[in-house]
PAMARPA-10870 format. One record per residue (C-alpha): x negated, y negated, z; chain. Coordinates in Angstrom, 2 decimals, padded with zeros to 5 digits. Layout:
BEGIN
       u       v       w chain
       X       Y       Z     A
...
REM end
This chain:
BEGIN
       u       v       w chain
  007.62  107.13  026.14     A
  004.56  105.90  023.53     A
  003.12  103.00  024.57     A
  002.76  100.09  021.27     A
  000.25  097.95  021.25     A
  000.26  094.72  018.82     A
 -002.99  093.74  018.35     A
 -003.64  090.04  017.75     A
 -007.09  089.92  016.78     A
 -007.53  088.70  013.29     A
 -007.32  091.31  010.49     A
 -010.11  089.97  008.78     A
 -011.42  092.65  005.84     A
 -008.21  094.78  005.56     A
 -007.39  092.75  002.50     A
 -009.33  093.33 -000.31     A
 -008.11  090.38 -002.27     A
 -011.15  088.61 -004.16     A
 -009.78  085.42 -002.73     A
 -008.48  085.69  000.66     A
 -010.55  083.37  002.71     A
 -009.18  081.00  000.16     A
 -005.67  081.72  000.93     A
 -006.01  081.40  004.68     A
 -008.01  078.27  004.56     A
 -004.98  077.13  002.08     A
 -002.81  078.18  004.95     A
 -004.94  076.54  007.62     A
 -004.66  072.73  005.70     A
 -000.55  073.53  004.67     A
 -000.20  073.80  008.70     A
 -003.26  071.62  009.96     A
 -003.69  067.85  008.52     A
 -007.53  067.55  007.88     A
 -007.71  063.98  010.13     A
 -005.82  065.43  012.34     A
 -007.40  068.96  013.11     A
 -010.56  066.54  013.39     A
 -009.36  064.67  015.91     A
 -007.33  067.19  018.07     A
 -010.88  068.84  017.71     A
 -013.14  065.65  019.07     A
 -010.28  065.33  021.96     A
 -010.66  069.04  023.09     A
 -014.53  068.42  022.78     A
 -014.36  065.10  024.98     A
 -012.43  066.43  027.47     A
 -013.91  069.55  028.32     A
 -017.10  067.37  028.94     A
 -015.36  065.43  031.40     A
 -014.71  066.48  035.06     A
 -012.26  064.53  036.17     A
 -009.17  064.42  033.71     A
 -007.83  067.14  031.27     A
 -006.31  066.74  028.23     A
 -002.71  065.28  027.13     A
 -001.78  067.27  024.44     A
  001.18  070.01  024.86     A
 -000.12  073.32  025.88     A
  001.45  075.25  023.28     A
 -000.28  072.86  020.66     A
 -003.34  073.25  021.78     A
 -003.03  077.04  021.84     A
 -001.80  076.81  018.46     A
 -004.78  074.95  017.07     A
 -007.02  077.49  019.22     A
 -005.76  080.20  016.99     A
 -005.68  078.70  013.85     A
 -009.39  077.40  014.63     A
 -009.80  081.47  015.12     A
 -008.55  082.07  011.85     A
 -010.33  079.39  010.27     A
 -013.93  080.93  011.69     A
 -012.92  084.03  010.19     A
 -012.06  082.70  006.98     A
 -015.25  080.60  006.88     A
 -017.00  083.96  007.56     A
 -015.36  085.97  004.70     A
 -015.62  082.48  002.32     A
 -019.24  082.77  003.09     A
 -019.76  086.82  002.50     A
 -017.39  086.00 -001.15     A
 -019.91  083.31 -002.15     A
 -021.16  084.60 -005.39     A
 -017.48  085.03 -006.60     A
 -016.79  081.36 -005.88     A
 -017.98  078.48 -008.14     A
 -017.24  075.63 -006.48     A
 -020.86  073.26 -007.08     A
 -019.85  069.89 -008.57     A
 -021.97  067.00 -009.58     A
 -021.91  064.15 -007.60     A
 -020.56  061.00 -008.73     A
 -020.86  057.47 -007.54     A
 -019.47  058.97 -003.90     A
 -019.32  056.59 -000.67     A
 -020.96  057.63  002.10     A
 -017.54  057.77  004.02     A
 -016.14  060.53  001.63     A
 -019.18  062.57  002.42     A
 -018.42  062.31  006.11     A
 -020.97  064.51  008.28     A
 -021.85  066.73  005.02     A
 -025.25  065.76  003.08     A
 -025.51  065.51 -000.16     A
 -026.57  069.13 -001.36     A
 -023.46  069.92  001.32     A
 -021.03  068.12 -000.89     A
 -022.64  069.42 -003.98     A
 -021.85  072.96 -002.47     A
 -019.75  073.02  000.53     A
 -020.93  076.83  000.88     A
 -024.34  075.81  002.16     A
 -022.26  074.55  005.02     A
 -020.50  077.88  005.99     A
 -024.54  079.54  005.39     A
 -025.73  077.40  007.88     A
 -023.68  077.91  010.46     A
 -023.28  081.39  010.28     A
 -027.06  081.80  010.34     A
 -027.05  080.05  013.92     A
 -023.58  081.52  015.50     A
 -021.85  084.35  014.60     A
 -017.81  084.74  014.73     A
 -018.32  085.57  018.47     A
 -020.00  083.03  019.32     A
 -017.81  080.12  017.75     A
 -014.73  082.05  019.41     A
 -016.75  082.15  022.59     A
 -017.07  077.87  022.11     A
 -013.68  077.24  021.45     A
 -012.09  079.53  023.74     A
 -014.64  077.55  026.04     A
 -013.78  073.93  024.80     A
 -009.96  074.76  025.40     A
 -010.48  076.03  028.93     A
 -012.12  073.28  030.70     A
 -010.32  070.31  028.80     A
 -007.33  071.86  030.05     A
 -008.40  071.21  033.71     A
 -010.41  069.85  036.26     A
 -013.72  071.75  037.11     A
 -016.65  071.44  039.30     A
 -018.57  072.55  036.49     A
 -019.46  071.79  033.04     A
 -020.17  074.28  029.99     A
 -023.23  076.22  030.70     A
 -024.55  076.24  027.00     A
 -025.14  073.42  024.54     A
 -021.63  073.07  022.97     A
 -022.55  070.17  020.61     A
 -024.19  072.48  017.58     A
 -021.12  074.26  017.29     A
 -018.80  071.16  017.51     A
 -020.46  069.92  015.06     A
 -021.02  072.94  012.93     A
 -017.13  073.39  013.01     A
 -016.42  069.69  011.78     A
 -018.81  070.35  009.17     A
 -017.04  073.90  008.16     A
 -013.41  071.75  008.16     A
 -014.69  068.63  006.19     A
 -016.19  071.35  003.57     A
 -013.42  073.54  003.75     A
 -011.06  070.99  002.55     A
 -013.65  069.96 -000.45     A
 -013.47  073.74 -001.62     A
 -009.72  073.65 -001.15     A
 -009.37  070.30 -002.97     A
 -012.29  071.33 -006.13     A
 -010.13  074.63 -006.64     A
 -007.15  072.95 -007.26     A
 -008.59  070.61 -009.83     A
 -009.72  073.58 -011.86     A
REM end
């Protein structure tokens, strides 16, 4: 009898779509509230940090929001290889500082200098590596605590969603 094997890991590059990080990131915000993905995100965060409690939230949800954070990496990734096909710069207007969120100014100018950075300092791996980490200890109670500096990436993924969304939302006005 043949063995099958389904494999789950991402199929990122077998489509050779011009825009298909766009249509997974599309996919990411239909399933995934923006607010929302933030916070789940900033609970996972604070609870892995903390020793003595583990996180609320279902199980299954937070497995489901590990893999669509998976997806999302990858999507950032092939967003970021795809830049010179996308023109997404806008000028800025008379913006609040709360719209901007995390993002500087150039960053909300072009959201793509977000996905650069990040990808300069951690590769796919490594992001995969954090949030398979984040997810692990906030759903228990461990002696011990990350062994790496998992604030960068946090933050480096809120940055990715909050520019994400601004690419999502300047496509459709075009």
């Amino acid at each position: 009898m043949k063995k099958i094997r389904t494999d789950f890991q991402s199929r990122l590059g077998k489509s050779r779509k011009k825009h298909y990080g766009l249509q997974q990131m599309e996919i990411f915000f239909q399933l995934n509230d923006l607010a929302v993905s933030k916070e789940l995100l900033n609970s996972i965060m604070s609870y892995a940090l903390k020793r003595d409690s583990w996180i609320k939230e279902e199980p299954s949800v937070i497995y489901h929001f590990h893999q669509a954070m998976r997806s999302f990496v990858r999507a950032s990734y092939f967003i970021m290889l795809k830049e010179k096909k996308l023109k997404i710069n806008a000028q800025l207007e008379n913006i609040s500082p709360l719209a901007l969120g995390l993002l500087t100014e150039k960053e909300y100018q072009n959201p793509l200098l977000v996905f650069k950075k990040a990808f300069k300092e951690y590769s796919i791996n490594e992001f995969d590596y954090f949030i398979s980490g984040m997810v692990y200890f906030s759903m228990g109670i461990y002696d011990k605590l990350p062994e790496r500096n998992m604030i960068n990436p946090y933050i480096h993924l809120i940055k990715m969603l909050d520019a994400a969304y601004l690419i999502i939302e300047r496509k459709g006005k075009t």
